[in-house]
C-alpha positions as CSV (number, residue, x, y, z in Angstrom):
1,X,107.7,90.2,91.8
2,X,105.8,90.6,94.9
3,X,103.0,93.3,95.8
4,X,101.8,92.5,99.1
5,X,97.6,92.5,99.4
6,X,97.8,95.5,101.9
7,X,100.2,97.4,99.3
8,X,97.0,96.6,97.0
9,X,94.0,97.3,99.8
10,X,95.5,100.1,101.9
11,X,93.0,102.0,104.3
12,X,92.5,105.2,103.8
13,X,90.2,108.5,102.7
14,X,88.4,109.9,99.6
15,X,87.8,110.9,97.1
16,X,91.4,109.6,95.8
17,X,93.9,107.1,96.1
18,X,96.3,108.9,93.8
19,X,95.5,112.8,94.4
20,X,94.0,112.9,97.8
21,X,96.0,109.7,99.8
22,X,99.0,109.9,97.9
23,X,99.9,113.4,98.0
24,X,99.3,113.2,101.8
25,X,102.0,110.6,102.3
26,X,104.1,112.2,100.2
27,X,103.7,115.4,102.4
28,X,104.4,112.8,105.0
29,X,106.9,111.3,103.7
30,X,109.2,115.2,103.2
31,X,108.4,116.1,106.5
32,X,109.9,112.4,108.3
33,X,113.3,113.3,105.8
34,X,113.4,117.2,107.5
35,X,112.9,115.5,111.0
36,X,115.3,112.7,110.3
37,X,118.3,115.6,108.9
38,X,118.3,114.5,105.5
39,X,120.9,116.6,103.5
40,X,120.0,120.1,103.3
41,X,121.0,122.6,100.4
42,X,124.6,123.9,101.3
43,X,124.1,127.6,102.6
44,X,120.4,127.1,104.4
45,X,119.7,128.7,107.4
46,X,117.1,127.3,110.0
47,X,114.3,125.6,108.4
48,X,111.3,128.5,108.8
49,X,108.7,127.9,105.9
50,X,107.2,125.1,103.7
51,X,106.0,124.7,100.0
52,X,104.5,122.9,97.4
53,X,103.9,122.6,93.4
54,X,101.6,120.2,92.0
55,X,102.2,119.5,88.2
56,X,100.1,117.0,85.6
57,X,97.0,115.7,86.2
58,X,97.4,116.2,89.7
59,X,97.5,120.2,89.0
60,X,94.6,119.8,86.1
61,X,92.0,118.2,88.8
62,X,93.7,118.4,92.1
63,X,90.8,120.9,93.5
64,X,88.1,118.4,92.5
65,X,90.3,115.6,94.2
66,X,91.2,117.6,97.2
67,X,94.9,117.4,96.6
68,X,95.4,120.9,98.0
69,X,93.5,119.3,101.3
70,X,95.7,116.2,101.2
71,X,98.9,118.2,101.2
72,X,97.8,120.5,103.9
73,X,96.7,117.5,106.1
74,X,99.8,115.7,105.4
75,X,102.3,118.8,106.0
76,X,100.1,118.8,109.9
77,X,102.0,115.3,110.1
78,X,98.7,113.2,109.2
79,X,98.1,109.9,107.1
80,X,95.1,108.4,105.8
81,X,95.1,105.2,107.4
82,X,94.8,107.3,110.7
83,X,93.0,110.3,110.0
84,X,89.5,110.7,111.2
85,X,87.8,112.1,108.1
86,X,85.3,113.7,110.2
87,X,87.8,116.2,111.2
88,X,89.9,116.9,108.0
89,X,87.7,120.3,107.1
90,X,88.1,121.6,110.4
91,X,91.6,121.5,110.0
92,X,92.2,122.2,106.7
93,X,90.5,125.6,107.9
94,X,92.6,126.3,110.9
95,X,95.4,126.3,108.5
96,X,94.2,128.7,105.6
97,X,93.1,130.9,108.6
98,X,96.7,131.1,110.4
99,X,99.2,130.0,108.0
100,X,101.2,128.0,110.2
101,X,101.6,124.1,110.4
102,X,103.3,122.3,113.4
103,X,103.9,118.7,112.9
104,X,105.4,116.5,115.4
105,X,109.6,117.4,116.4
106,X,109.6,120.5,113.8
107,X,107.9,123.5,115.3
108,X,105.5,125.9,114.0
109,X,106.8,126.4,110.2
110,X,105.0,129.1,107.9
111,X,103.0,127.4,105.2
112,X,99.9,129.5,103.4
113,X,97.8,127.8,101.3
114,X,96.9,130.2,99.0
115,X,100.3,131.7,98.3
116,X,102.6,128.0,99.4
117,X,100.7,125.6,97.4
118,X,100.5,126.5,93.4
119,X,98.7,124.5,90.8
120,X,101.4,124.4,88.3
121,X,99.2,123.9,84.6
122,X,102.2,124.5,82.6
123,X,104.7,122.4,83.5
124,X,104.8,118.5,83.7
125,X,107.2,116.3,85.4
126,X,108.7,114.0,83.4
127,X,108.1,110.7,85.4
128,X,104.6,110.4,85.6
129,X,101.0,112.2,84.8
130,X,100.8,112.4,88.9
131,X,104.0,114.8,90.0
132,X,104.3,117.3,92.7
133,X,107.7,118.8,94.3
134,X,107.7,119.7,98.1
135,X,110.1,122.2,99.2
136,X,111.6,124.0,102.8
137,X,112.9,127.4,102.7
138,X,115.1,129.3,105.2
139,X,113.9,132.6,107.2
140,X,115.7,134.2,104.3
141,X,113.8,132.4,101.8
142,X,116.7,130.4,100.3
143,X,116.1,126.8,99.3
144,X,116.3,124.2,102.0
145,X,115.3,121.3,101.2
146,X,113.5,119.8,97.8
147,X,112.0,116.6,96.0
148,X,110.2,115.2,93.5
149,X,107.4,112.7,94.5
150,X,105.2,111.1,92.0
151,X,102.1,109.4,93.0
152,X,101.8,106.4,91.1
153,X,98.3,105.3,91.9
154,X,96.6,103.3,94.4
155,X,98.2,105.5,97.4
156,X,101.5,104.1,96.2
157,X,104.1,107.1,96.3
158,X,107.8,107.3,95.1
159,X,110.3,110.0,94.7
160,X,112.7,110.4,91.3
161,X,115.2,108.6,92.6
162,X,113.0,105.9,93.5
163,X,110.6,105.9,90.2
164,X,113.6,105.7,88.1
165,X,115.4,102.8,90.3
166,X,111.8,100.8,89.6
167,X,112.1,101.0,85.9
168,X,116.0,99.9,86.2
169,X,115.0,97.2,88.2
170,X,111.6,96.3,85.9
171,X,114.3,96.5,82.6
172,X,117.1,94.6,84.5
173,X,114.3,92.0,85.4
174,X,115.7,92.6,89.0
175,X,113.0,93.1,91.6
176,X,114.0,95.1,94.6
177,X,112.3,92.3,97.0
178,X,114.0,88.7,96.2
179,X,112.5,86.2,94.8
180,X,113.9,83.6,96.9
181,X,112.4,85.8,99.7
182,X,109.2,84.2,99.1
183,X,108.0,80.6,98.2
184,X,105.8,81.2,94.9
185,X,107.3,84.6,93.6
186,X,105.0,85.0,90.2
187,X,105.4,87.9,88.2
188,X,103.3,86.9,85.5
189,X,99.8,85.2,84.8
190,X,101.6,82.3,83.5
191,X,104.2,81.7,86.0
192,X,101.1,81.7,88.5
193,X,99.5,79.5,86.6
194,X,102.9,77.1,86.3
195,X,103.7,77.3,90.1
196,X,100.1,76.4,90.8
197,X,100.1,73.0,88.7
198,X,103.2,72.0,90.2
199,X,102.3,73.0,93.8
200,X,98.7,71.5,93.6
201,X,97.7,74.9,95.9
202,X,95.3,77.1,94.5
203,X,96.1,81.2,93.7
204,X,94.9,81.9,97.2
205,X,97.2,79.4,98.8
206,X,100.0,80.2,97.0
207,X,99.7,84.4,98.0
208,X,98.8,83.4,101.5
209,X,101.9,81.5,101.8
210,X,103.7,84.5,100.3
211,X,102.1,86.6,102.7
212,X,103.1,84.5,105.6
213,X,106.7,84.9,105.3
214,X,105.8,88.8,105.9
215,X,102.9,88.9,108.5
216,X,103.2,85.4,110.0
217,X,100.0,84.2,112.3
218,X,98.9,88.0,112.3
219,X,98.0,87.3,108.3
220,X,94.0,86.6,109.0
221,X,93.5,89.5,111.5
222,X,94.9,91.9,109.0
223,X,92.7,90.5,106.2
224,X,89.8,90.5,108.4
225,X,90.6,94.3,109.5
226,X,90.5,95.1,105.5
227,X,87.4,92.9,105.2
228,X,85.5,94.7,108.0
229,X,86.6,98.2,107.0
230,X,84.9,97.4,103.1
231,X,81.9,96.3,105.2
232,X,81.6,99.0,107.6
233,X,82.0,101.3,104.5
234,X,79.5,99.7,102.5
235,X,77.2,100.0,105.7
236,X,77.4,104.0,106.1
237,X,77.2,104.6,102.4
238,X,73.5,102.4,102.3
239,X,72.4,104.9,105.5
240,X,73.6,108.1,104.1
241,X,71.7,110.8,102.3
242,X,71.8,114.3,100.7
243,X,74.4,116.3,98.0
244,X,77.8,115.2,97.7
245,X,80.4,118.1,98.1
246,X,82.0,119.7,95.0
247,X,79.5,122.0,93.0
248,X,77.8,119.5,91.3
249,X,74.7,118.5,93.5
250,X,74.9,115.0,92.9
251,X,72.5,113.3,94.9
252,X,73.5,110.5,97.1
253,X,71.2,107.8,95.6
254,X,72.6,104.5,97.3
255,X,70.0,104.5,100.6
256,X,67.2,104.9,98.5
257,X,67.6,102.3,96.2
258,X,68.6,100.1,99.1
259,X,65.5,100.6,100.8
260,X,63.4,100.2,97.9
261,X,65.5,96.4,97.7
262,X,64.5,96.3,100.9
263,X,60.6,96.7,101.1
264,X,60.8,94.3,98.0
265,X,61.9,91.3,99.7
266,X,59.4,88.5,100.0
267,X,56.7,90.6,97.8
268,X,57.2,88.6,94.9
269,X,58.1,91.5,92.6
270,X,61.6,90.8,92.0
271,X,62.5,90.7,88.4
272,X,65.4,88.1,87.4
273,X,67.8,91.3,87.0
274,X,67.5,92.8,90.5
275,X,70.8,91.0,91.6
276,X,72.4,93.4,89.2
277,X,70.7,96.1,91.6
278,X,71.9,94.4,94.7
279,X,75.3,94.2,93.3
280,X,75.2,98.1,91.9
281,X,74.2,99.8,95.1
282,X,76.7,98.4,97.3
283,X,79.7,99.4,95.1
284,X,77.4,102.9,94.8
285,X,77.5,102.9,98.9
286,X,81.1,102.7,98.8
287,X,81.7,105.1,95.9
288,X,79.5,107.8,97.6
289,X,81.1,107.8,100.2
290,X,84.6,108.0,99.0
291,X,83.6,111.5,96.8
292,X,82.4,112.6,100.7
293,X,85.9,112.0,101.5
294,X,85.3,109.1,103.8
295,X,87.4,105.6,104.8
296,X,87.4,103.4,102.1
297,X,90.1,100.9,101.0
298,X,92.3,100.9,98.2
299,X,90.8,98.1,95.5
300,X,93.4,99.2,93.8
301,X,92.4,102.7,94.1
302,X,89.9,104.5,95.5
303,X,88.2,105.8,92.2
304,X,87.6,101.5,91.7
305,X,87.2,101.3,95.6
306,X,83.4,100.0,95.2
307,X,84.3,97.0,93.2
308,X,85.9,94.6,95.2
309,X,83.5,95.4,98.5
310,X,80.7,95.1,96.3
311,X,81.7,91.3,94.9
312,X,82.3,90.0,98.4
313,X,79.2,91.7,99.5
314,X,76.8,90.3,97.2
315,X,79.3,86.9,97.4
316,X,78.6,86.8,101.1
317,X,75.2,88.1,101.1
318,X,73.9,86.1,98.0
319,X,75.9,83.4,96.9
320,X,75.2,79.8,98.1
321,X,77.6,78.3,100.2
322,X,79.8,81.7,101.1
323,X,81.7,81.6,104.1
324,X,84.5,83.6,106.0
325,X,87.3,82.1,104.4
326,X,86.0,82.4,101.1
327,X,85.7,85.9,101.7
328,X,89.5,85.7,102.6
329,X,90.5,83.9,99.6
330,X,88.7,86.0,97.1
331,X,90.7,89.2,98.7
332,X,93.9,87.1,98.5
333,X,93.1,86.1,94.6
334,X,92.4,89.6,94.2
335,X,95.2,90.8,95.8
336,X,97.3,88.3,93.3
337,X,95.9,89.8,90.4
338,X,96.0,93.4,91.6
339,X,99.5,93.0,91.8
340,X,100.2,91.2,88.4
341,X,98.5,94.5,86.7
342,X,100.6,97.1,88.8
343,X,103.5,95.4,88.0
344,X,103.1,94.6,84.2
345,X,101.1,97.9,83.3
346,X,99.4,100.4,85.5
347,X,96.2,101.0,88.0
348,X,96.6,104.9,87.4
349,X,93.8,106.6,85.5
350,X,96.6,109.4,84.8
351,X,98.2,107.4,83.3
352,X,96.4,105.1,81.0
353,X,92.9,105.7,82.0
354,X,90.1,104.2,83.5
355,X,90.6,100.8,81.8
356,X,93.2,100.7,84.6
357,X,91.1,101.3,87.4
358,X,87.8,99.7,87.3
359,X,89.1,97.6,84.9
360,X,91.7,96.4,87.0
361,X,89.3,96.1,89.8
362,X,86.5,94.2,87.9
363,X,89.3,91.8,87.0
364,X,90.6,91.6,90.2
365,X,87.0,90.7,91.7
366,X,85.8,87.8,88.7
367,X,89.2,86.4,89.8
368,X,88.4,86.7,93.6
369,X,84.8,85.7,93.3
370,X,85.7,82.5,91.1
371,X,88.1,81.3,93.5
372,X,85.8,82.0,96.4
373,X,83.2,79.7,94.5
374,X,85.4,77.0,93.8
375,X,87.0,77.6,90.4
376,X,90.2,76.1,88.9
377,X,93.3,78.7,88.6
378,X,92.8,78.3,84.9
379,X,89.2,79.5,85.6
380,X,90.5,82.2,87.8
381,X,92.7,83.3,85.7
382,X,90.1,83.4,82.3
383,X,87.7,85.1,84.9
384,X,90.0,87.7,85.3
385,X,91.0,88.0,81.7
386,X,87.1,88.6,80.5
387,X,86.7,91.1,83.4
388,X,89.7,93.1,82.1
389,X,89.3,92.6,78.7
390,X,85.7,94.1,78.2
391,X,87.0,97.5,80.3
392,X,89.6,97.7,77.7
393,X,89.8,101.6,76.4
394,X,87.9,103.2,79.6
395,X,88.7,106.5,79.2
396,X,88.9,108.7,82.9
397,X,87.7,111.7,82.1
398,X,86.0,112.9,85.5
399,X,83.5,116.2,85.7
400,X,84.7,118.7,87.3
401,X,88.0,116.6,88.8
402,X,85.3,115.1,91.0
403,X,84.9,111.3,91.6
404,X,81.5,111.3,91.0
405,X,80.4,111.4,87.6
406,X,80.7,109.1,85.6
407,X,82.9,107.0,88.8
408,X,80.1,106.2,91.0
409,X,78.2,104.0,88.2
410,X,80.7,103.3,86.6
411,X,81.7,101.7,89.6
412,X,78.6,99.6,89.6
413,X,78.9,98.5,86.7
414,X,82.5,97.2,87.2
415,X,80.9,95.0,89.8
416,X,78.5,93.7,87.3
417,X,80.9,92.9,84.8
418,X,83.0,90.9,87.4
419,X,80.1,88.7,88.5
420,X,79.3,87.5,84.9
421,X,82.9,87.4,84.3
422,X,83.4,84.9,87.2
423,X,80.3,83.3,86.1
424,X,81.0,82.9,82.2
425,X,84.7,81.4,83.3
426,X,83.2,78.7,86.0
427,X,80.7,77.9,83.3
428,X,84.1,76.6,81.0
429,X,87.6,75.0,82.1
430,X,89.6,77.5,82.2
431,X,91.0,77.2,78.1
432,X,90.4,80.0,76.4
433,X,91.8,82.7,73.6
434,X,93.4,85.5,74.7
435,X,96.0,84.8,78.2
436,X,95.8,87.2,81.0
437,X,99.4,88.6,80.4
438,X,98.2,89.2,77.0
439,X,95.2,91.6,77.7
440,X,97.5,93.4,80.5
441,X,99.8,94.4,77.9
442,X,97.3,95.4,76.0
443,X,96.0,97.7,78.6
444,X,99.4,99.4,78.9
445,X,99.4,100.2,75.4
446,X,95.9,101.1,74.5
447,X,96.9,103.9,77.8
448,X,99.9,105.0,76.2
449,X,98.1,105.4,72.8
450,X,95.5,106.9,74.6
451,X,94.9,110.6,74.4
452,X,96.0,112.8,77.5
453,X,92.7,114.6,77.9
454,X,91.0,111.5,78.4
455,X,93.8,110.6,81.3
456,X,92.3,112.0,84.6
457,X,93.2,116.0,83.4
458,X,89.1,116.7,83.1
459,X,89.9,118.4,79.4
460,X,88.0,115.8,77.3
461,X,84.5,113.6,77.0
462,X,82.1,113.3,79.6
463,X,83.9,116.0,81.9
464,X,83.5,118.3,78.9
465,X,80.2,117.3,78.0
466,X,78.0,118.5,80.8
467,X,74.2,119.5,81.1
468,X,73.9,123.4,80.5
469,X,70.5,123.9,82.2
C-alpha cells in the first residue's frame, strides 16, 4: 500500500475536501474525458449542453458545502489547487446570470444552474454516501455522455469503474501501485512497525524514502510548499475578522483571542492551561478560514484541516528544540499514518463520521509531533493509537451543512487531544494495549454501525439541535 503525503495534504479551497474540492475535480475530471473523445453514447449529435445530479450526503448538505459552487467552478475548467478563492463568487455569478460555461478546447456549452444542477434527496448511489453523476447532452437533448463519480474524502475522487476496481484490488490484497515499486511498502501499523526494526530508520525515514522514488531531490521543496501554505493559512485566519458566510452569523473569533494571547505575554498572567489556547486558536485560524472558502490543505480533509497546522505550529512555535526538519518529519509521520487509516477504514465523515476526520487527524498529528520530538516508532505508533482511540464514535452532524458548528472547535480540540496524546506516549515505551490496526478497525465498524443521520446528511444531533431565539 502506498498513499503518497501530497495524496494526504493536497492544496486546495473550503469549506470541503469531499463536497466542495472533490466535486470540482470530478467536474474536472468529465470535462478532460469530453476533450480527450472518450466514447460517446451511440446516436449523439454535437456536444451542446452540460448537467449534473448530486445524490447522498452530498445532495443532503451540498448547499451548506458549496457543492453546487464547486461543480460550477469545475465545469469553467478550474481546480482547487489553482483557483484563486478570491474570485470564485464572482464567477460562480457570471454563470447563474448567462448560463453558459466555456472551458478550455470545448466551446461555449449551455449549463444553468438552477435548472442543470439538481439536488437529488431521493436517490442514493450505491458506492458511497458522497455520489454525484455528470452528464453531456446533444442540441437535441439526447444523452451524450455520462458517469458516476464518488468523492471519497480528502479531495480524493473516483468513478464506478474505479471505486469498484479499489475494493477488488483491497479483497484480492492486490494494490494497484506495486509493492516492489517502493522500498518499505507498509500497509499496516504492524508491518510499519516490522520494517522499521529491521531497517533501524525511523517512520519518517522510511516514507521519505518511499517518497523519493516518486519526487526525487524535488521531495523537500514540495513538503516545504505544503508546510508554508498551512502557515500562510494559519497567518490570515489570526488577522481576519467578522461573520462567516452561510446564514448562521458565526463570528470569526480566532484574531481576538490571538490578540488577547498576545497582550498577555510577559505579564505574568498566564495560567498553566493557556498552551491549550495557543494550540486551539491556531487550528480555529485555519478552520475559519476554510468555512470562508479559503486555501487550506487537506489534513486529511478540510473539515480536520486545522489539526495538523495547528500541532506543527505550536510544535514550532513552542516546543524546545523544534527545527525545520522536524517540522518535515512530523508531516512525513503524519502522512504515514494518514495513509494507514484511508487505506484500512475511511477519512470520510459521510461515511463513518467524524471519528474519521478529526479523529484521523488528531492521530495523525500525536504521531507527527512524537516523532518530531524524538520518540520511538513504538511510541509513534501508541501516540497515534490514544489520539484515535479517544475520537472513537464522533458523530458529523454539521448545522446547517456548514463547516462551522460544531467543526471549528471541534477542530481545536482535535489539536489538544494530539499534544497530550504525543505527550502521554513519549512519557512510556511504546508497549501498550490496544495496536493501532486494532483501533482503525474499530473505527470502520463503529461508522458502519453508525446511524446515517449522524453521517454528514445534517438530519440528526447538534445540526438538529439549534438555538431558537
Amino acid at each position: 500500500m502506498f498513499l503518497s503525503v501530497f495524496d494526504v495534504f493536497k492544496i486546495g479551497i473550503g469549506p470541503s475536501s469531499s463536497h466542495t474540492m472533490g466535486p470540482m475535480v470530478a467536474a474536472a475530471r468529465f470535462l478532460d474525458d469530453l476533450r480527450s473523445g472518450a466514447e460517446k453514447i451511440p446516436g449523439a449529435g454535437k456536444l451542446h449542453r452540460l448537467g449534473a445530479s448530486l445524490h447522498g450526503s452530498l445532495a443532503f448538505t451540498g448547499k451548506g458545502h458549496a457543492t453546487d459552487r464547486a461543480v460550477i467552478l469545475g465545469f469553467c475548467g478550474l481546480l482547487p489547487e489553482t483557483l484563486d478563492p478570491d474570485q470564485a463568487e464572482a464567477l460562480e455569478a457570471t454563470v447563474r446570470q448567462e448560463g453558459v460555461v466555456r472551458p478550455e478546447g470545448l466551446g461555449e456549452l449551455i449549463f444553468v444552474p438552477d435548472r442543470d444542477l439538481v439536488f437529488d434527496y431521493d436517490m442514493a448511489l450505491p458506492g458511497h454516501a458522497n455520489g454525484m453523476i455528470l452528464r453531456a447532452f446533444d442540441e437535441a437533448g439526447n444523452a451524450y455522455r455520462q458517469q458516476i463519480y464518488y468523492s471519497v474524502g480528502g479531495g480524493f475522487v473516483l468513478t464506478a469503474e474505479e471505486l469498484e476496481a479499489q475494493h477488488a484490488a483491497k479483497a484480492s490484497l492486490h494494490d494497484e501501485k506495486s509493492a516492489h515499486s517502493f522500498p518499505y511498502p507498509f500497509g499496516t501499523a504492524q508491518e510499519m512497525l516490522e520494517m522499521g526494526a529491521r531497517s533501524r530508520l525511523s517512520i519518517a525515514q522510511m516514507k521519505r524514502a518511499n517518497e523519493t522514488v516518486l519526487h526525487g531531490a524535488a521531495l523537500d521543496q514540495k513538503i516545504d510548499r505544503i508546510l508554508d501554505t498551512m502557515d500562510a493559512c494559519v497567518a490570515r485566519g489570526l488577522t481576519q475578522e467578522g461573520i462567516l458566510p452561510g446564514g448562521l452569523k458565526v463570528r470569526r473569533r480566532a484574531k481576538a483571542i490571538h490578540d488577547q494571547l498576545q497582550s498577555e505575554k510577559g505579564m505574568n498572567l498566564a495560567q498553566p492551561h493557556q498552551a491549550n489556547d495557543w494550540m486551539s486558536v491556531y487550528a480555529m485560524a485555519v478552520n475559519e478560514e476554510n468555512a470562508a472558502g479559503g486555501r487550506v490543505v487537506t489534513s486529511p480533509t478540510n473539515g480536520a484541516a486545522g489539526v495538523v497546522p495547528a500541532v506543527l505550529r505550536y510544535y514550532r512555535d513552542h516546543c524546545v528544540g523544534a527545527t525545520h526538519q522536524g517540522c518535515r518529519d512530523l508531516l512525513l509521520t503524519a502522512a504515514a499514518i494518514g495513509g494507514l487509516i484511508k487505506h484500512n477504514a475511511s477519512i470520510s465523515g459521510a461515511e463513518v463520521g467524524c471519528q474519521g476526520e478529526v479523529g484521523s487527524a488528531a492521530a495523525m498529528a500525536a504521531g507527527g509531533l512524537c516523532a518530531a520530538l524524538g520518540g520511538t516508532n513504538a511510541q509513534v505508533e501508541n501516540a497515534a493509537e490514544i489520539a484515535l482511540e479517544h475520537h472513537l464514535g464522533m458523530t458529523c452532524d454539521p448545522a446547517a451543512g456548514l463547516v462551522q458548528v460544531p467543526c471549528i472547535e471541534r477542530n481545536a480540540l482535535g489539536a489538544i487531544k494530539a499534544v497530550s496524546a504525543a505527550s502521554l506516549a513519549l512519557r512510556g515505551d511504546g508497549d501498550h494495549f490496544m495496536p493501532l490496526d486494532n483501533c482503525i478497525r474499530v473505527m470502520l465498524e463503529t461508522g458502519q454501525d453508525m446511524n446515517l443521520k449522524y453521517k454528514e446528511t445534517s438530519t440528526g444531533g447538534i445540526a438538529v439541535n439549534l438555538p431558537e431565539c
